[in-house]
RODO-2510 file (C-alpha; in nm, 4 decimals, decimal comma):
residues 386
     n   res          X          Y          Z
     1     x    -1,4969     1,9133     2,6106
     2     x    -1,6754     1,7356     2,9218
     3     x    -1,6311     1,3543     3,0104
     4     x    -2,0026     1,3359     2,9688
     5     x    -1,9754     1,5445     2,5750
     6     x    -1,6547     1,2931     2,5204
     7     x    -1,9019     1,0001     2,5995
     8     x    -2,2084     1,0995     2,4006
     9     x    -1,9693     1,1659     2,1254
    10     x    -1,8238     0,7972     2,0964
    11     x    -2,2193     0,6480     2,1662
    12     x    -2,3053     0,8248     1,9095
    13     x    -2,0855     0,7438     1,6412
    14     x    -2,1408     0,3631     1,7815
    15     x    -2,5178     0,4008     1,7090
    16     x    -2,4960     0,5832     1,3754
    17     x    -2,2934     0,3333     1,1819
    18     x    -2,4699    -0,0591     1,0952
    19     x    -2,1450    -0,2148     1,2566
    20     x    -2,3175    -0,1307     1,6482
    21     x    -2,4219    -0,4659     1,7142
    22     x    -2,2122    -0,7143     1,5951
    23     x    -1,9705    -0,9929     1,7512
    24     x    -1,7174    -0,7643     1,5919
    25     x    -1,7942    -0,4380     1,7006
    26     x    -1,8382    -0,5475     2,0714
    27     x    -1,5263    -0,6854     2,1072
    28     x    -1,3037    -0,4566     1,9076
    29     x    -1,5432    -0,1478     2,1927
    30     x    -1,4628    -0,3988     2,4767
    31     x    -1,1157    -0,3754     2,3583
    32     x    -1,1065     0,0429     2,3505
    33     x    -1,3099     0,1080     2,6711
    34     x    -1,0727    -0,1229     2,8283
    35     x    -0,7418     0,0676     2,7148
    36     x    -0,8544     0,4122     2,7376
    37     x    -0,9754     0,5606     3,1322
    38     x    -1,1238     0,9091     3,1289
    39     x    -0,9479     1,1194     3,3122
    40     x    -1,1342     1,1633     3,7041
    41     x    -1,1031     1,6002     3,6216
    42     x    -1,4581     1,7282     3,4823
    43     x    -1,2626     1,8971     3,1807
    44     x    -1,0813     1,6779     2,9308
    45     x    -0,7927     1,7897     2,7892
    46     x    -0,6737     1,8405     2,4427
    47     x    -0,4335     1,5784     2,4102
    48     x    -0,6735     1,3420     2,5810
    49     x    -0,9627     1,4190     2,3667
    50     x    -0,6929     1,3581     2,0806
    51     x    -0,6491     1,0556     2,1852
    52     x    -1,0024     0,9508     2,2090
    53     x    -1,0246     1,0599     1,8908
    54     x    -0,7884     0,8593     1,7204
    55     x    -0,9160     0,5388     1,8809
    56     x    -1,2421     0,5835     1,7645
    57     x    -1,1081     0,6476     1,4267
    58     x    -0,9189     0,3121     1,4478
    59     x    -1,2296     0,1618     1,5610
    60     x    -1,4356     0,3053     1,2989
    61     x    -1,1578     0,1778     1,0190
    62     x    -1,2491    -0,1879     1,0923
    63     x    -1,6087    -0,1050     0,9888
    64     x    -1,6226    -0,0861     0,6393
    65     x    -1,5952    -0,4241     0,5026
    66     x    -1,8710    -0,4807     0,7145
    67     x    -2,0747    -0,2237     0,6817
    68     x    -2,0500    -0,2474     0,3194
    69     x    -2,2043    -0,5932     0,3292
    70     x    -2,4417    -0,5161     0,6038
    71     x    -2,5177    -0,1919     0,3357
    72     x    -2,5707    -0,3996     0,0381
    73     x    -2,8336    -0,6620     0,2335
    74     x    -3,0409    -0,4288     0,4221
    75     x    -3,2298    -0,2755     0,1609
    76     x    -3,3723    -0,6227     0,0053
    77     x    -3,4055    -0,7589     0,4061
    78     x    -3,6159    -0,4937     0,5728
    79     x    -3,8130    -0,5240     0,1878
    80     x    -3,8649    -0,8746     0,2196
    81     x    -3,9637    -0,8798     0,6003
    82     x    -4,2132    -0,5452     0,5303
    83     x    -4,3780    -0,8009     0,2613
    84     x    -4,3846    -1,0849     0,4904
    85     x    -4,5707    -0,8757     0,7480
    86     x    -4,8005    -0,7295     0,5314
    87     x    -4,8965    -1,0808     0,4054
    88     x    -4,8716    -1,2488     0,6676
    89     x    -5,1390    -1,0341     0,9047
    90     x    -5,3226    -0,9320     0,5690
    91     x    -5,2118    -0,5587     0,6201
    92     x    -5,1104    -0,4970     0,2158
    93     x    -5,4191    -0,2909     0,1765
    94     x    -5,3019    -0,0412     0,4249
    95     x    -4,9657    -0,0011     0,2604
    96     x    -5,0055     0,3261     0,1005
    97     x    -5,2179     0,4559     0,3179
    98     x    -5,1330     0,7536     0,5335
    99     x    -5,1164     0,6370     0,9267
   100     x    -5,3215     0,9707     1,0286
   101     x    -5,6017     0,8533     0,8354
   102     x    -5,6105     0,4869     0,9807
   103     x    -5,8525     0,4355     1,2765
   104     x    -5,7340     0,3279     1,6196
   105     x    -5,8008    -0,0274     1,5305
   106     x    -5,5959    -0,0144     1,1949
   107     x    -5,3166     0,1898     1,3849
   108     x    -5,2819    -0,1315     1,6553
   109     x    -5,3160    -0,3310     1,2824
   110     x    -4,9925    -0,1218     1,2289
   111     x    -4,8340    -0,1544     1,5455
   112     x    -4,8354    -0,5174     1,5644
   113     x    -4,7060    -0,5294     1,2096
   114     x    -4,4425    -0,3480     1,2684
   115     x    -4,3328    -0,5320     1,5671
   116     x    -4,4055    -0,8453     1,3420
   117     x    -4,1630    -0,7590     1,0490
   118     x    -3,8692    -0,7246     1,3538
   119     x    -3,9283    -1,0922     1,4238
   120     x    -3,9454    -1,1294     1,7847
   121     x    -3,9979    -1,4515     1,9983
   122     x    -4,2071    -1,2748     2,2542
   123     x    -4,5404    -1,0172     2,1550
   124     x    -4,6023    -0,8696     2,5084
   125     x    -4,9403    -0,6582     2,4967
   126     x    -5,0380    -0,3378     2,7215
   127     x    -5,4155    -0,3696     2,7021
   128     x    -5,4211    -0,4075     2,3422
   129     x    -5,8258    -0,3464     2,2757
   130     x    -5,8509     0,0090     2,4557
   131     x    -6,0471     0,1926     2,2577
   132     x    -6,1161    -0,0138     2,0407
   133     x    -6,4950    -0,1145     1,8871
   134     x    -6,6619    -0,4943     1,8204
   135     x    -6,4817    -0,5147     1,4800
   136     x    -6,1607    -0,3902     1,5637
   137     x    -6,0693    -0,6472     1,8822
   138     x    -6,2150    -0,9122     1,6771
   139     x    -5,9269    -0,8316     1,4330
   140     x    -5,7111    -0,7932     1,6796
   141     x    -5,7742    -1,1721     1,7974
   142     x    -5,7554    -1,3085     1,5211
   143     x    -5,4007    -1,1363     1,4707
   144     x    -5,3311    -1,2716     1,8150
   145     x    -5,4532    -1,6028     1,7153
   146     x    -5,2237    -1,6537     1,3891
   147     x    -4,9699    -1,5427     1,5936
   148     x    -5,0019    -1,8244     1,8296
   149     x    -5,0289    -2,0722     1,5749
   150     x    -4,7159    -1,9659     1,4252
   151     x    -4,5254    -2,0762     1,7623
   152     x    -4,4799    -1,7079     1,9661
   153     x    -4,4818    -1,6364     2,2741
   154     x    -4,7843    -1,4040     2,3790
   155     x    -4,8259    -1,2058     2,6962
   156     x    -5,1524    -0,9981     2,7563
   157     x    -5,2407    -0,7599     3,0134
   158     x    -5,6041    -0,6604     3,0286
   159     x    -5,8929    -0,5601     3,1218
   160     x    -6,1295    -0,6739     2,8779
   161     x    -6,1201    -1,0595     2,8330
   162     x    -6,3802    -1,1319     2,6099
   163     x    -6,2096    -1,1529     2,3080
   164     x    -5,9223    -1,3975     2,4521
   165     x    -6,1094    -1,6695     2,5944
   166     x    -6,0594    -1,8936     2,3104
   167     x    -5,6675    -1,7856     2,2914
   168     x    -5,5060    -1,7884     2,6094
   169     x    -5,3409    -2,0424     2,8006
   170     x    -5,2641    -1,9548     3,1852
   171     x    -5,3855    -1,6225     3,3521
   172     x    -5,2091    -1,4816     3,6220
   173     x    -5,3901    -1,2637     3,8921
   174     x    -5,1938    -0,9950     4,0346
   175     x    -5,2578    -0,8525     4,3571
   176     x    -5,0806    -0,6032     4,5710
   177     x    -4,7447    -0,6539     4,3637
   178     x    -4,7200    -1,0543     4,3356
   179     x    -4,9104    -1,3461     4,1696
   180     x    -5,1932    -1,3935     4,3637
   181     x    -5,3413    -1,6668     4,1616
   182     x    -5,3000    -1,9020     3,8415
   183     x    -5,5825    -1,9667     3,5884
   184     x    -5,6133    -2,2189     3,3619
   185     x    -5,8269    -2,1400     3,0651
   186     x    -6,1377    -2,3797     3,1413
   187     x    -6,0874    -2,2373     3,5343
   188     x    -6,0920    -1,8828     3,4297
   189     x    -6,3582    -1,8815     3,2031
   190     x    -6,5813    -2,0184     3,3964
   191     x    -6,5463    -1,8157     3,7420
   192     x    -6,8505    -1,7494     3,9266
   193     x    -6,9174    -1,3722     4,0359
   194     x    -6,9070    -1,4090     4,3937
   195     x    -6,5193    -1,4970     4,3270
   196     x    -6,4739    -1,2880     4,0101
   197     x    -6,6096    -0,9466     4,1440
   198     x    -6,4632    -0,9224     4,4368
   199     x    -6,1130    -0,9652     4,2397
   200     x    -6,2443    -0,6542     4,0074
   201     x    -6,2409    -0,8487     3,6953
   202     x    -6,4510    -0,8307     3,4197
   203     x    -6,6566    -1,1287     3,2575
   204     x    -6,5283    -1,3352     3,0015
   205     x    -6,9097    -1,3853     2,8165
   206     x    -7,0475    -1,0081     2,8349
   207     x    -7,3369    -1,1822     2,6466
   208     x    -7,4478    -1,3870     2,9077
   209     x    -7,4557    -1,0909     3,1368
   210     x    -7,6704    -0,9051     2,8924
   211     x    -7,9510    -1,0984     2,9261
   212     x    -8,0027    -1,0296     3,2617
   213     x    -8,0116    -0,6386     3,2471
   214     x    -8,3663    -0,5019     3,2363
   215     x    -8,4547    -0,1331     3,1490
   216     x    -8,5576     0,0638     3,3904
   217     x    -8,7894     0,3269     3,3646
   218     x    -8,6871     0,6942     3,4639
   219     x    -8,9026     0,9839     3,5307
   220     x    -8,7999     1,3269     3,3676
   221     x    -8,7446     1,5789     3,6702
   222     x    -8,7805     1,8410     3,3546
   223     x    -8,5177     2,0846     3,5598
   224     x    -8,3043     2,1315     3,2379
   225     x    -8,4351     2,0470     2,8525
   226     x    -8,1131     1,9952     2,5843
   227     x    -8,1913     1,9623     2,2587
   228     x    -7,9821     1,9085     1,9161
   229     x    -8,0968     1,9858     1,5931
   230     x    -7,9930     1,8574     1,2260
   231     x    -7,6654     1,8786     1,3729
   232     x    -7,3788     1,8261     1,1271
   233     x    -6,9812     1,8379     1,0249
   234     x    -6,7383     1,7999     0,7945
   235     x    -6,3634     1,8665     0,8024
   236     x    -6,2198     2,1238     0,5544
   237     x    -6,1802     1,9406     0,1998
   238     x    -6,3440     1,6111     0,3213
   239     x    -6,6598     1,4486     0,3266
   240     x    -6,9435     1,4625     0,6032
   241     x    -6,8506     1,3190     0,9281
   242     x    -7,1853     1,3071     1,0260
   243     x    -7,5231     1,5168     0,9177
   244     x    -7,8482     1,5707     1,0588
   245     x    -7,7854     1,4293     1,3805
   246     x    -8,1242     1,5103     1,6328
   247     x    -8,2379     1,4388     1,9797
   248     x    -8,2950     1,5518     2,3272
   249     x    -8,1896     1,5065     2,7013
   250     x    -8,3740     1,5875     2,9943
   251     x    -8,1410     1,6021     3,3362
   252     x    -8,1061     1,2803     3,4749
   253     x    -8,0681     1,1141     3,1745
   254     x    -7,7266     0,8673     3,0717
   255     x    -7,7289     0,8430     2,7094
   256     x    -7,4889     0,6131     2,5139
   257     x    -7,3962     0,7177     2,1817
   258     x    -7,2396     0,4515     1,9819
   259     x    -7,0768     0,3489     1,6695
   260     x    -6,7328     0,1965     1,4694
   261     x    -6,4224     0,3413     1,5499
   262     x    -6,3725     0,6591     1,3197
   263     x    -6,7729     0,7112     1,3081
   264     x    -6,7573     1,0347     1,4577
   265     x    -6,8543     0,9660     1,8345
   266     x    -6,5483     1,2125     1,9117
   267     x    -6,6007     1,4694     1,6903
   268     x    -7,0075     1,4565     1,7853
   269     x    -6,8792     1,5239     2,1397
   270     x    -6,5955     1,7736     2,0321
   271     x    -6,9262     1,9759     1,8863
   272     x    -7,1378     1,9387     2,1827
   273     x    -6,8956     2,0063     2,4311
   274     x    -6,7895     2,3465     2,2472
   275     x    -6,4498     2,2584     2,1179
   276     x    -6,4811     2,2366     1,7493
   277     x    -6,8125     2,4223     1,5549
   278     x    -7,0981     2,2396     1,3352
   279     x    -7,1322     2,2806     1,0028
   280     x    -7,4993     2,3421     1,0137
   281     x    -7,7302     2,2910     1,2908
   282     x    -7,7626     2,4354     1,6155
   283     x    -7,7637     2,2504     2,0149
   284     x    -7,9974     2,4611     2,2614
   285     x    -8,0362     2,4428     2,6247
   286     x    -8,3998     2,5393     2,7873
   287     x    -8,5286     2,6709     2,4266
   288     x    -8,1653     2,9127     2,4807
   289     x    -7,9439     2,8418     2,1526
   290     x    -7,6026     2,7708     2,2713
   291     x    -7,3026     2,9690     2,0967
   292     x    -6,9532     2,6832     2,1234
   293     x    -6,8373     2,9302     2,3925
   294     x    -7,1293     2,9290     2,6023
   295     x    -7,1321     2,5280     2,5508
   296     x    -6,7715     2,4846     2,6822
   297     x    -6,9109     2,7108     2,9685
   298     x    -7,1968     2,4630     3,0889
   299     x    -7,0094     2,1136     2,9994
   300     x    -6,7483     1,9336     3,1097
   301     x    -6,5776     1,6393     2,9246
   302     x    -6,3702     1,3615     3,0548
   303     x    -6,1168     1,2529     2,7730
   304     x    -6,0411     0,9193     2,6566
   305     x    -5,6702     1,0051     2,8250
   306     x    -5,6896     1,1522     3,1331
   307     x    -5,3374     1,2343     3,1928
   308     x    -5,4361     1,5005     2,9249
   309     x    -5,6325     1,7360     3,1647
   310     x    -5,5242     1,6704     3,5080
   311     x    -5,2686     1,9541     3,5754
   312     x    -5,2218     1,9953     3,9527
   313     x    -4,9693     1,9074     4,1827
   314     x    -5,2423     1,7411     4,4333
   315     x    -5,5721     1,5715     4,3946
   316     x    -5,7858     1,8416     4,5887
   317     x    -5,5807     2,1210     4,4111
   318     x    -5,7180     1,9639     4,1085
   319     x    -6,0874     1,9706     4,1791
   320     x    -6,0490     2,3379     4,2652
   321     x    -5,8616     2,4867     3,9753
   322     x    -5,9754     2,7450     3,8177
   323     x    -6,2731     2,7881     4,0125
   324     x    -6,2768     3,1631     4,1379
   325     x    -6,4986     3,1354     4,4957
   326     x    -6,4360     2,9161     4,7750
   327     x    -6,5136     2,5724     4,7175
   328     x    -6,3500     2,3986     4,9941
   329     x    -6,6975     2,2472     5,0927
   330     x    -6,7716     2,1120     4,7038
   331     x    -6,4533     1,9540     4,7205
   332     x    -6,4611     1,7720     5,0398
   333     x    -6,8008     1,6667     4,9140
   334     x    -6,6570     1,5710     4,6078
   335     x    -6,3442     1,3586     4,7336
   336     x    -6,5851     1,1892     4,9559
   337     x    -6,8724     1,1008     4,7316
   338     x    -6,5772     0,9543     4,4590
   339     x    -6,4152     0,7894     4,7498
   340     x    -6,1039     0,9985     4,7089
   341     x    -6,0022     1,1699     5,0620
   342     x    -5,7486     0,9375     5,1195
   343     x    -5,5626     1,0510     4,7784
   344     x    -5,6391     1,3954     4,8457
   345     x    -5,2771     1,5002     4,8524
   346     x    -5,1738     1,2903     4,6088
   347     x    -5,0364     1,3767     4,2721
   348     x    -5,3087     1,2962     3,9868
   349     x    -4,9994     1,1202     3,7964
   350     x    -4,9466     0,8681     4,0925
   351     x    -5,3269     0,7322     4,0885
   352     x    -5,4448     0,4111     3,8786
   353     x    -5,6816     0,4930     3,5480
   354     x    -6,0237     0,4515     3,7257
   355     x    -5,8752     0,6817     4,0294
   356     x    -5,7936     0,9273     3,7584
   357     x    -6,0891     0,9243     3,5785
   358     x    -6,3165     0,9900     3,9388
   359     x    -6,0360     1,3262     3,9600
   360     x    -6,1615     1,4444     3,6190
   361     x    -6,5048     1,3196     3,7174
   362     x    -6,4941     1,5284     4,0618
   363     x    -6,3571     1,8330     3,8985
   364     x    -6,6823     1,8936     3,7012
   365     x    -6,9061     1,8179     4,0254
   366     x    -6,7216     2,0832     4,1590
   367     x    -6,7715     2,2794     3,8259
   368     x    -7,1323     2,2231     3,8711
   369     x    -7,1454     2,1517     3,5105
   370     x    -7,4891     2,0486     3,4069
   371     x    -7,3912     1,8093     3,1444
   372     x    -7,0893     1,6007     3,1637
   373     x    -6,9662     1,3889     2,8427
   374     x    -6,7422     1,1034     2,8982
   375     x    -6,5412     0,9417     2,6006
   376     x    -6,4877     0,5742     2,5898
   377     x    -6,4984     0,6302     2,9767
   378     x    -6,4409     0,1779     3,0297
   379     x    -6,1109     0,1930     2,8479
   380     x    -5,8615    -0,0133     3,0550
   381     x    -6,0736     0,0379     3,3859
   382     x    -6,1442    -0,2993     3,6028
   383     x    -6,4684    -0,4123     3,7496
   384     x    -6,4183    -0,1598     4,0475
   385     x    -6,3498     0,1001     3,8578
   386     x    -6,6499     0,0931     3,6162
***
């Protein structure tokens, strides 16, 4: 047996058994560590792993009193905080529910109630509302919000801020590694743009914005004609996801499809894109019905993850994989137009989320994919990067 086996051995029996953790344990471990050096050879020997052996089982004999009692209250505790939890954050309803079934906003639902039922001091969030719809961050805030009241300590980083402007406190702008600037709430909120957008944040009252944004017409350049008809699909043994689903797109045109989370925007796309097949109905290109093969041939999709479909060891080895001719010249064009020579040999894992998302964006340019579908493209991007 190895000094590193002899070690995982003793962690693990110190992690298996309730008594890890207690005033008790850690001094009676103190204790043993501090009597018993591991020999400096790689091997250990048989009468020192005998040894080890027998002090852990000493150690292990002080448990059971303790463990007994920790035994007998766990059961009711981790009951009684699961209630609490479930009350508390009105999750009950979700109980018996199977967590592959919940949508992404009932899974964060989940998440925080879990963390809940542990009773920490401190929530700390990783942009909490990615991916999630209208309905869902509203939730979210309001879990946020009885959380607050209840005395906890709440730390948020984001994107989106929308949904916090009536909850938060201080903000902290980070720039280049160190706290740039502090916020108070009233401050924040009301930041003009020429000092908000060149910081890459979002606005606080999207609605406000809204009004300003007038449609603007766009001619047809009639090049390429897609069309979708009584589209519709239905996972094996459950209901519809979605029937009878028509329209058309002429090149040129961005169109927005929208909807709850767990309405089917993914699975719409999954169809379009090739990846799973309707039920019924049939998507054509130029009058041409489109098989799923020949659809994963002329599309290109850019996941909600990224990190899913970026592969290569470089950035510019990433907008040319798989492609069979020189493209050396697509590329270049590529990098440049998504302002991304200077990453060019950088490793797609190293980049930010938008920088990611311009890779995945540049590989299909290169592709020369006539229709590109983006899902939830905004989730955790800043102002820049959107």
């Amino acid at each position: 047996m190895t000094r590193h086996e002899m070690r995982e051995c003793i962690f693990c029996l110190m992690f298996q058994n309730d008594f890890y953790g207690t005033d008790e344990f850690e001094e009676q471990m103190s204790n043993f560590l501090a009597n018993f050096h591991f020999p400096e050879e790689h091997e250990i020997s048989e009468k020192d792993e005998k040894e080890v052996r027998e002090k852990v089982e000493r150690l292990i004999a002080l448990m059971p009193d303790i463990d007994e009692k920790i035994s007998a209250n766990a059961k009711g505790w981790k009951i009684e905080r699961i209630a609490k939890a479930a009350k508390e954050l009105e999750l009950v309803d979700y109980l018996n529910r199977s967590i592959f079934a919940l949508s992404s906003g009932e899974k964060q639902q989940i998440a925080i109630g879990s963390v809940y039922a542990l009773a920490p001091k401190v929530y700390i969030f990783d942009e909490p509302s990615a991916n999630l719809d209208y309905a869902a961050t509203k939730r979210l805030a309001e879990i946020m919000g009885k959380l607050k009241h209840a005395g906890y300590t709440i730390f948020v980083v984001e994107h989106r801020f929308y949904y916090l402007r009536d909850l938060i406190d201080r903000v902290f702008l980070i720039q280049e590694g160190k706290i740039e600037r502090e916020f108070t709430r009233e401050e924040f909120c009301s930041l003009p743009e020429e000092i908000r957008i060149p910081y890459g944040l979002r606005t606080a009252y999207p609605e406000r914005d809204a009004e300003h944004y007038q449609e603007k017409p766009r001619p047809h350049s009639g090049t390429h004609l897609m069309e979708v008809h009584n589209l519709g699909f239905s996972y094996k043994k459950g209901p519809d996801v979605f029937q009878n689903v028509s329209f058309e797109a002429h090149a040129g045109d961005v169109i927005g499809i929208l909807g709850h989370n767990g309405a089917g925007k993914t699975t719409l796309l999954s169809i379009l894109t090739g990846l799973l097949k309707q039920r019924h109905g049939e998507v054509s290109l130029d009058g041409k019905k489109l098989t799923p093969r020949q659809r994963r041939s002329l599309s290109y999709l850019v996941m909600q993850d990224t990190d899913y479909q970026l592969f290569a060891s470089s950035v510019e080895e990433e907008l040319s994989l798989g492609m069979k001719e020189d493209c050396k010249e697509k590329v270049d064009a590529a990098l440049d137009a998504l302002e991304l020579s200077e990453y060019r040999e950088r490793h797609p894992a190293s980049l930010s989320g938008g920088q990611k998302q311009r890779v995945t964006i540049g590989a299909a340019i290169v592709k020369g994919s006539p229709v590109i579908y983006f899902d939830e493209p905004t989730s955790g991007l800043d102002y820049d990067s959107m």
